[in-house]
C-alpha positions, 0 to 999 in steps of 0.5 A: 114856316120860320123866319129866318133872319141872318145877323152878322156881328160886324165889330165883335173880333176887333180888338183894341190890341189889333187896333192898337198895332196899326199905324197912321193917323185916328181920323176915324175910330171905330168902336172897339170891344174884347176878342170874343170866342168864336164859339160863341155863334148865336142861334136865337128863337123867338116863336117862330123866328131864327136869327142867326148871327155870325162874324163878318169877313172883317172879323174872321180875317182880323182874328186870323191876322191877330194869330200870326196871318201874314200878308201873301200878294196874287193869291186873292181872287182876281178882280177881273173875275167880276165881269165872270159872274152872271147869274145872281146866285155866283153874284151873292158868292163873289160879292162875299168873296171879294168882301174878303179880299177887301177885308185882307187888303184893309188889314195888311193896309194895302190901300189900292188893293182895298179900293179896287176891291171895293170896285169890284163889289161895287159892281156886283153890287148892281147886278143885285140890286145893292148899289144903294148899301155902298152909296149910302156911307160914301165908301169910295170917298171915305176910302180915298181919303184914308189911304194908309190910315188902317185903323179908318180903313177898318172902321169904314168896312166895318160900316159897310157890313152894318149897312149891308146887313140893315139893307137885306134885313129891310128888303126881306133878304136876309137869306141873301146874307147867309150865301154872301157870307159863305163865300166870304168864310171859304175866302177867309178860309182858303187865305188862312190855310195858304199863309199858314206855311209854319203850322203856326200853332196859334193860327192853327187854334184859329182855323179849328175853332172854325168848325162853329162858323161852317155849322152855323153857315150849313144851317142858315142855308139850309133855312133859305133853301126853299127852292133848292137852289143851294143844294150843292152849296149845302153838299160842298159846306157838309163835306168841308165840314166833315174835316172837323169831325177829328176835334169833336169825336176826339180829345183834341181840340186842333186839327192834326197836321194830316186833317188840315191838310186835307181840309186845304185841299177842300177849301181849295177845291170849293173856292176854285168853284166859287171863284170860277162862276 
């Protein structure tokens, strides 16, 4: 059998051009790195060995923002959601979602927001055993102290992903990551089509390109899926998939109008499920 191992790229897509744009104070400076294409999803083999290595919430909603997202307040998923989530499977979906939300409320430096968020995985944190990840680098504080100061804001998330990642890697739960990263990529997903209100073509660019990420999501799932237990996860990723089939059976490198649309409805219709518990 293959190990499966689930990396997540925590700095990748921030670019000095994002941080440069943000205002406030350098307390904290976080390490910083050319734009790298989302193509570039890695698969690595060794013997029996899989790692698959994607781009964090940060990165996926840094990316969007540097194309042209704007800041849309109410449409997050509601905090008060958290106490709607019992079973451990919609824990791992709802922490990677509010670790979205996070990573929007951090990048449009909506400091309160970014800390009730934190809150809010703080508690599904518990309920699956990850307290310790969120403790270990003192978020809160950390948090607390650089309100208003973005380019911190992003550094501490960017910790935090790192540690998550050490932390599921060090307890064999790897796994984990690969469902707590799909409800973090339908998030970003579902932000991204919803602020697109122009068809901004380079934000559109952006959320084609996606097509990488879902496929590479599908496939670490389905490593962890012993036990069947995110067969309809699968299913609704494979359908959401299924929207970018236009780009590559076709000369097109975006979607159309009409496919974008009807990946909306998509997103919408798994995030509503994700988010409902």
């Amino acid at each position: 059998m293959k190990k499966l191992s689930f990396k997540i790229i925590a700095l990748a897509f921030i670019t000095s051009t994002f941080l440069q744009s943000c205002g406030g104070s350098h307390e904290e400076t976080p390490e910083t790195t050319e734009e790298t294409p989302v193509e570039e999803v890695v698969i690595e083999t060794v013997d029996d060995d899989v790692t698959y290595m994607l781009p964090s919430p940060l990165q996926v909603v840094s990316l969007f923002k540097n194309a042209g997202l704007e800041y849309v307040g109410g449409i997050t998923n509601p905090k008060e959601n958290v106490n709607n989530y019992n079973s451990k499977y919609n824990q791992k979906l709802n922490f990677g979602v509010y670790a979205a939300d996070m990573a929007y409320a951090i990048t449009n430096n909506q400091s309160q927001e970014s800390i009730n968020y934190l809150n809010a995985i703080r508690e599904l944190s518990e309920k699956i055993w990850m307290t310790d990840v969120i403790n270990s680098i003192g978020v809160a504080e950390r948090l607390e102290k650089n309100v208003g100061n973005e380019d911190s804001l992003v550094s501490i998330m960017a910790d935090l992903q790192m540690q998550l990642d050490d932390y599921l890697d060090e307890n064999g739960a790897s796994y984990a990551g690969s469902v707590i990263f799909a409800g973090a990529w339908v998030e970003t997903m579902y932000l991204a089509l919803n602020g697109n209100k122009n068809n901004n073509e380079k934000l559109t660019n952006r959320l084609s390109e996606q097509s990488y990420i879902v496929e590479n999501i599908i496939l670490a799932i389905k490593q962890a899926n012993e036990d069947k237990e995110y067969d309809e996860l699968i299913t609704s990723l494979e359908g959401v998939h299924s929207h970018f089939n236009e780009i590559s059976n076709g000369d097109s490198k975006v979607l159309s109008p009409e496919k974008l649309e009807s990946l909306k409805a998509s997103i919408i219709e798994l995030r509503t499920n994700i988010i409902n518990g």
